[in-house]
N, C-alpha and C positions, 0 to 999 in steps of 0.2 A: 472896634466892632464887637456888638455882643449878641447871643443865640437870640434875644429876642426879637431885636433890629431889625435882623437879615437870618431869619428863617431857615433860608436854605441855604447858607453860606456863601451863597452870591454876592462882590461888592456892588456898592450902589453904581446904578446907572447901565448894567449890564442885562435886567429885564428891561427897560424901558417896552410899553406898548402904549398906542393914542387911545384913549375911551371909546374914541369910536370903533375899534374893534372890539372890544368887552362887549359895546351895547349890541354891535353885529351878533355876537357868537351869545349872549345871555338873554337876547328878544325879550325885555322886558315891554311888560304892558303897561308902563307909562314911564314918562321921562318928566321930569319938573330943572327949570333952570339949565338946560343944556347949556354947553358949549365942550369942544372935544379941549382935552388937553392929554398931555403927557402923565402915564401912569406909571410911578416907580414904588413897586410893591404892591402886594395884600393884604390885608389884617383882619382879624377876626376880633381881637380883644382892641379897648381903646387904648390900652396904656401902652399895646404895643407900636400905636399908631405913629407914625415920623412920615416928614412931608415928600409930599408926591403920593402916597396911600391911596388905593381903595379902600374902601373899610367895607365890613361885610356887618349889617346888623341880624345878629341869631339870635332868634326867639330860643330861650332856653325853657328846662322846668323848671328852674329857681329866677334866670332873669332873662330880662328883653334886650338884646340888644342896641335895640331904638333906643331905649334911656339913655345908652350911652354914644352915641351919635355926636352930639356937641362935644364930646372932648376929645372923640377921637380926630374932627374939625380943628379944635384949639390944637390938639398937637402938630397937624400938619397933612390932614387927610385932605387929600384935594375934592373927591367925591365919596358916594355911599350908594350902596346897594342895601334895600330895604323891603319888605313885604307891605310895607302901608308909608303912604305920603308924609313925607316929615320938615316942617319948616326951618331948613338948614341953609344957606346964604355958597352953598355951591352943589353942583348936578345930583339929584337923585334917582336914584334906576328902579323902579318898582317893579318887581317879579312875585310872580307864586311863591317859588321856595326859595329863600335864601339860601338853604341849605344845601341845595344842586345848586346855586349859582356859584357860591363859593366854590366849589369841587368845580363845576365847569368852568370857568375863568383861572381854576389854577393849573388846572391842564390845558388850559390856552396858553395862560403867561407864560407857564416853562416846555411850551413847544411838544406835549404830549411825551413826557419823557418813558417813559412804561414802552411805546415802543421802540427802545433805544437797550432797555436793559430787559433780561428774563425774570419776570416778578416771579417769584412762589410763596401764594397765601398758605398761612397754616391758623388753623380753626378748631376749634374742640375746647371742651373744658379743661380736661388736664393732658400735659406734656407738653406744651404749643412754643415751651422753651427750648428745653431738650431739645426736641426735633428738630428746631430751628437753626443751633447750634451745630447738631449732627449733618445738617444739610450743607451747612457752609463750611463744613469739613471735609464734605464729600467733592464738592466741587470744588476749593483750594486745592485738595487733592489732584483734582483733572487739572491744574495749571490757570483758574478763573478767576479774575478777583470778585471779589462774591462782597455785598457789601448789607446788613444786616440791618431790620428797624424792630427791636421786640422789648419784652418786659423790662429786661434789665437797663439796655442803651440803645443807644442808634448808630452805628459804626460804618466808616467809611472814610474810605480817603487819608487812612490815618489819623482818624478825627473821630474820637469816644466821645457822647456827649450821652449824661446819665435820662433814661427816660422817664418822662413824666405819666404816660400814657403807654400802654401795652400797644394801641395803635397811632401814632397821630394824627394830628387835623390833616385838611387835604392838602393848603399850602405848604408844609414842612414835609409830608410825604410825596407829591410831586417836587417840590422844594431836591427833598434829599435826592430823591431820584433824578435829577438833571444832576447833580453835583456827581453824582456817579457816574450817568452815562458821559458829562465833561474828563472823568479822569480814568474812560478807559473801561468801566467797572462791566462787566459783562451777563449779572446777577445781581439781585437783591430778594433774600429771604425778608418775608415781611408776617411777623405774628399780628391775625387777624381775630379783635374779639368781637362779640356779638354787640357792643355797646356802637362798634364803631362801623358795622355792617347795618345795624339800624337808624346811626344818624348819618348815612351817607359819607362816611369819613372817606371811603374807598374808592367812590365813584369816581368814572373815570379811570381807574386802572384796567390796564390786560394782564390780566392773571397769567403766565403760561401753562401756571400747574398750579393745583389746588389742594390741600390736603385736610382732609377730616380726621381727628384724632379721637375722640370721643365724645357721648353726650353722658353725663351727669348734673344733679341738682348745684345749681348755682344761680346767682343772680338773678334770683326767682322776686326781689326788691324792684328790679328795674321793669324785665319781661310780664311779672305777675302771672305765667304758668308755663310749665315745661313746653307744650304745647307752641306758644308764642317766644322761648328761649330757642327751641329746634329752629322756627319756621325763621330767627333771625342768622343763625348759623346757615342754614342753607343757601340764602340770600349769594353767599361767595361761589355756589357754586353752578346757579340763575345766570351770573353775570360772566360766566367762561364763553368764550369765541370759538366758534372751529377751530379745529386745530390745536388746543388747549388740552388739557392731561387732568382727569379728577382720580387720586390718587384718595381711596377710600379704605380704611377698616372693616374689613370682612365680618370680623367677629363681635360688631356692634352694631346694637339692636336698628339705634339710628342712620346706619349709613344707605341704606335704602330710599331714606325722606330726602338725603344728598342726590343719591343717583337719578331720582327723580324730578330735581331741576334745572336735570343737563340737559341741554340744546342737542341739536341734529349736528356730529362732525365733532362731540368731546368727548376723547378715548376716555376709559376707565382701565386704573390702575389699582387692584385689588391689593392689598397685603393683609397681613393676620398670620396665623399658628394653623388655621384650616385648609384643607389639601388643598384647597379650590383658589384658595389665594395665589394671585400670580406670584409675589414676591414674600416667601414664608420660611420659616424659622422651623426645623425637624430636629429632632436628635436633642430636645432642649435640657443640658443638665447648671438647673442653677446652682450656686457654690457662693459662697459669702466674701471670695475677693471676683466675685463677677460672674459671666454665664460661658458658656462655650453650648453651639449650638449648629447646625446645619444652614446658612443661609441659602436661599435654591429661588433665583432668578431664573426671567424667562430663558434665557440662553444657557445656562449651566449653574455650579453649586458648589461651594467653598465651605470647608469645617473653619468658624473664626472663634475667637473669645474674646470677648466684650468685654470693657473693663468695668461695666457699669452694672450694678447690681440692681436685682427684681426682676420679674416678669416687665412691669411697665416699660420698660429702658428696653426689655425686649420688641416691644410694639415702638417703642420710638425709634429704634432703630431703623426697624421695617419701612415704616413712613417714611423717613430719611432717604434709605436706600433705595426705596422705588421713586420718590421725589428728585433723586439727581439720574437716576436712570430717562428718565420721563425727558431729561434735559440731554441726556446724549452722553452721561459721564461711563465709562468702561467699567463693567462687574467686578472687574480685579481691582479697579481703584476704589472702586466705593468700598470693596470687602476690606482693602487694607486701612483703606481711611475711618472703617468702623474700631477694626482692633487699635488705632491707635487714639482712640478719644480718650477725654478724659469726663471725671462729672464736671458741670456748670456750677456755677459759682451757687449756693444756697439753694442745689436740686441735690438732695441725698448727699450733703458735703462733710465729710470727717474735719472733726475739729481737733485738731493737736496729736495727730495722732505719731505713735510712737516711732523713731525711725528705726527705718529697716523692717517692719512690718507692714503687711496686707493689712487693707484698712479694716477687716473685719478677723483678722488673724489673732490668733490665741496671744495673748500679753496680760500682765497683771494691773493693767490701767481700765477704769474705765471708755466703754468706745461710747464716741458723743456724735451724734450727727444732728445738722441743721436740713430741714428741708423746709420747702414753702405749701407743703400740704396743705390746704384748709377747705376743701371740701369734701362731704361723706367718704366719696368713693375714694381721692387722693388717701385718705387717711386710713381708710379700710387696705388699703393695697400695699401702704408703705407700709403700716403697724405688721401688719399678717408679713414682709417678707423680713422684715427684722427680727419677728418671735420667730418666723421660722427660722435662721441665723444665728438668732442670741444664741450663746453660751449659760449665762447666768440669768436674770429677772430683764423684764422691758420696762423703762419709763419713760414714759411723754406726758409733756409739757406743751399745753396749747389752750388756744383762745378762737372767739366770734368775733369779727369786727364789729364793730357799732354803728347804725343808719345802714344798715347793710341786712341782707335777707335773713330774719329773726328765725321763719319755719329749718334751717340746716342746721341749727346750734343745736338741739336733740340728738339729731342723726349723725353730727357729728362727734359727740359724745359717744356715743353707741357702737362707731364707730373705732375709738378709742378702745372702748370697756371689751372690744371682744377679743381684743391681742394681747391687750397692756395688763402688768404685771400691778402698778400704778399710775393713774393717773392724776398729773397736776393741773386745775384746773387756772386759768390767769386771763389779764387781759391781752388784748391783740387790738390795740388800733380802737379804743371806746369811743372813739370824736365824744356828740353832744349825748348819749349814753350814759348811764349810770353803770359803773362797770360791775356792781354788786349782781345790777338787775340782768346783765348779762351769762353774769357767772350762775343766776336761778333760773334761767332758762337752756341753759347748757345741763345743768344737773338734771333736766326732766328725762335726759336719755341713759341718765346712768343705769347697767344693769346691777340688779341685785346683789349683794355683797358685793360689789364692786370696792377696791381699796380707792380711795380718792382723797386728795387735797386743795384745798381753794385757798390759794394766794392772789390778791388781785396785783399785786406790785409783781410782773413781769420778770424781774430782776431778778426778785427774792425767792418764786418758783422755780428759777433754773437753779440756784444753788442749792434751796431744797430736796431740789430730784437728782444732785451732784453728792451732797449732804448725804442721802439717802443708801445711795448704791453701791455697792460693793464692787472688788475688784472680778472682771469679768460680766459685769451686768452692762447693758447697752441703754443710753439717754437718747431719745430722739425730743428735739423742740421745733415743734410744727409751725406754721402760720404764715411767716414773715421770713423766711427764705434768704433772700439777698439784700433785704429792706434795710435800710441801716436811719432809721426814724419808728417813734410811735405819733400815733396822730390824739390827743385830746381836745377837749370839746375846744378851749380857747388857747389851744397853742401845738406847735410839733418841737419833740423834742430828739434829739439826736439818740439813739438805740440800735446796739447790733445786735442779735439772737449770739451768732458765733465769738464776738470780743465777747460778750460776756458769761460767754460756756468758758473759753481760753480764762478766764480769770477765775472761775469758778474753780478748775477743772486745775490749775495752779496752786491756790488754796487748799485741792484737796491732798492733792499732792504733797503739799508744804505740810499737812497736819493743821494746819488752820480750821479748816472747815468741821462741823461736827452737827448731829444731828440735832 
């Protein structure tokens, strides 16, 4: 059995449904070739196609799915759902949007799983990991198995499978979600991006709580202006039911464009640092091995300390915490489930750091941390709470991706230039990009005597800014987070940010290294 097969880790023959229910529930407006048969599976791509399949042809912006209609035939697709008539030699279902057909027939096939487990979307530009992780800490905590679909993996059931997608297709996310509500699971955190709220990835789930984390410039390549980036974020919170929880940021400018397309009968759960917030954080003193602060929910208020450092980790906490409150989990667990996190794997993560010290605790090694910052405001929030931390000088190491929104590579620089001691300038992910050209459009945000380096070899920049520092100065290397790959134009090659601090950071140790 492999992840592509069987999607949702169902073996074969345990969705079976007849066509003629798909056509009932998808009301397409034309049918060519009928005849009912037995459907075992969905597909979206052809290669995943294996017999007994629906296949779903999606018009994409690079390709059509109809092109690929005959092989996903040849492989063993019994039928196809399509947006235009195609001469294929078994039934085809002609609809409006493939794209709701797919989502609606995969919430038919796997029996509406959504209401079976308590979904919680989480949305915003940055944190939508963090919080996610913090969430299903909080509910583990209350006794839940809590089962997880985000950036990093897709978890459940005992079963880590690495993510392709921040959010997935609709079959694999109903998919996983019946394999959950199968073994019990009684939750699924599900990180929800804008890419996958605008191609209907989601439809068809019941949100039961929804979380806004913030808006900043991103992905401005796909949406084309903040404006249409907002209005596709909101979309998650449009689609809540009575009875459903939109758990909002008070202290963000956008969380009003959210509250504004709640339905009649979806509570709102405020959190933030402002009085007014239901679920807020007083008394905040941050400290460079974490925060200690006032948490004060609507029923009472706990002094905890958070082991996770910055303001930000403060707000994802919040989110966190009013997002399993919303679900019915106890103040007292969620506060103790806060004090005992830890960070996520490539969010603000120490690399090799010294034992028996706090990870930002006074030692004569250089402190190295990986995070997956890469846009303005990530970058502006980490840089500023590390300079405010550092001991010694700050350097960061960071890059643009390539085919990806060119107007942030400035402000992301700028970004940098207003914390950092030095910055190194490098690639991150160039696909069909000229990585030069990348690195001259990053340079346009540099401010004035700015100290700066341009290494386009990735590699060669983290030992540079390792090279560089002295004992007690702090290396942050931004972009790529957890990623353990770069992407170029004709190939991916295997890269960790953190293995290759760890060997730098060895080197320097060793005396090896030199400037």
């Amino acid at each position: 059995m492999t992840e592509l097969a069987y999607p949702s880790g169902l073996p074969s023959g345990q969705g079976f449904v007849r066509l003629r229910e798909l056509r009932d529930c998808l009301q397409p407006r034309e049918v060519l070739r009928w005849r009912d048969l037995a459907v075992d599976g969905l597909c979206m791509h052809s290669a995943e196609a294996r017999a007994g399949n629906l296949f779903f042809a999606i018009r994409g912006s690079k390709n059509d799915g109809a092109l690929y209609a005959q092989q996903a035939v040849a492989r063993g697709a019994v039928a196809v759902v399509a947006e235009e008539p195609l001469a294929l030699p078994v039934p085809v279902l002609v609809v409006d949007n493939a794209r709701h057909a797919l989502a609606d027939a995969a919430r038919y096939y796997y029996r509406d799983p959504s209401r079976a487990v308590s979904v919680i979307g989480i949305t915003g530009t940055n944190g939508k990991t963090t919080t996610a992780h913090l969430v299903r800490a909080c509910l583990q905590a209350d006794r839940r198995q809590v089962g997880l679909l985000g950036t990093i993996a897709y978890e459940f059931g005992g079963r880590r499978i690495p993510a392709s997608n921040t959010t997935p297709d609709p079959i694999r996310i109903h998919g996983y979600l019946r394999e959950m509500a199968d073994r019990f699971a009684s939750a699924c955190v599900m990180e929800v991006s804008s890419h996958s709220l605008d191609q209907d990835r989601v439809r068809g789930v019941r949100f039961a709580s929804a979380v806004f984390t913030n808006l900043t410039q991103d992905h401005l390549d796909y949406h084309g202006t903040m404006e249409a980036y907002c209005r596709a974020k909101a979309l998650l919170f449009k689609s809540l039911a009575p009875g459903a929880t939109a758990v909002l940021n008070r202290d963000d400018a956008a969380a009003p464009a959210m509250a504004e397309e709640l339905g009649r009968g979806v509570k709102i759960l405020w959190y933030g640092v402002s009085p007014e917030a239901d679920v807020r954080a007083e008394n905040l003193r941050l400290g460079p091995d974490g925060t200690r602060f006032c948490l004060v929910m609507p029923n009472g208020r706990v002094e905890i300390f958070l082991r996770l450092v910055g303001l930000h980790n403060v707000y994802n906490a919040l989110a966190a915490a009013a997002s399993a409150l919303s679900l019915g989990a106890s103040e007292l667990t969620v506060a103790s489930a806060l004090e005992d996190a830890r960070a996520v794997p490539g969010r603000l993560e120490l690399v090799d750091a010294p034992l028996g010290q706090s990870p930002l605790g006074t030692c004569a090694r250089i402190r190295t941390f990986v995070d997956y910052a890469h846009t303005p405001d990530a970058l502006d929030k980490i840089c500023g709470t590390l300079r405010e931390l550092a001991e010694g000088r700050l350097h960061v190491v960071f890059g643009c991706g390539g085919d990806r929104d060119k107007t942030k590579r400035a402000p992301m620089t700028a970004a940098v230039g207003k914390h950092a001691h030095v910055a190194y300038m490098t690639s991150d992910n160039p696909r069909s990009e000229d990585p030069e050209a990348i690195l001259d459009d990053m340079a346009k945000g540099l401010p004035a005597g700015m100290q700066a380096v341009r290494i386009v070899d990735r590699s060669e920049a983290i030992r540079a800014a390792i090279a560089r520092a002295e004992p007690g100065d702090t290396v942050l290397i931004a972009g790529k987070g957890h990623e353990t790959y770069q992407i170029f134009k004709d190939s991916v090659v295997p890269f960790d940010d953190r293995l290759e601090a760890a060997r730098a950071l060895a080197a320097w140790e060793a005396g090896w290294l030199r400037r």
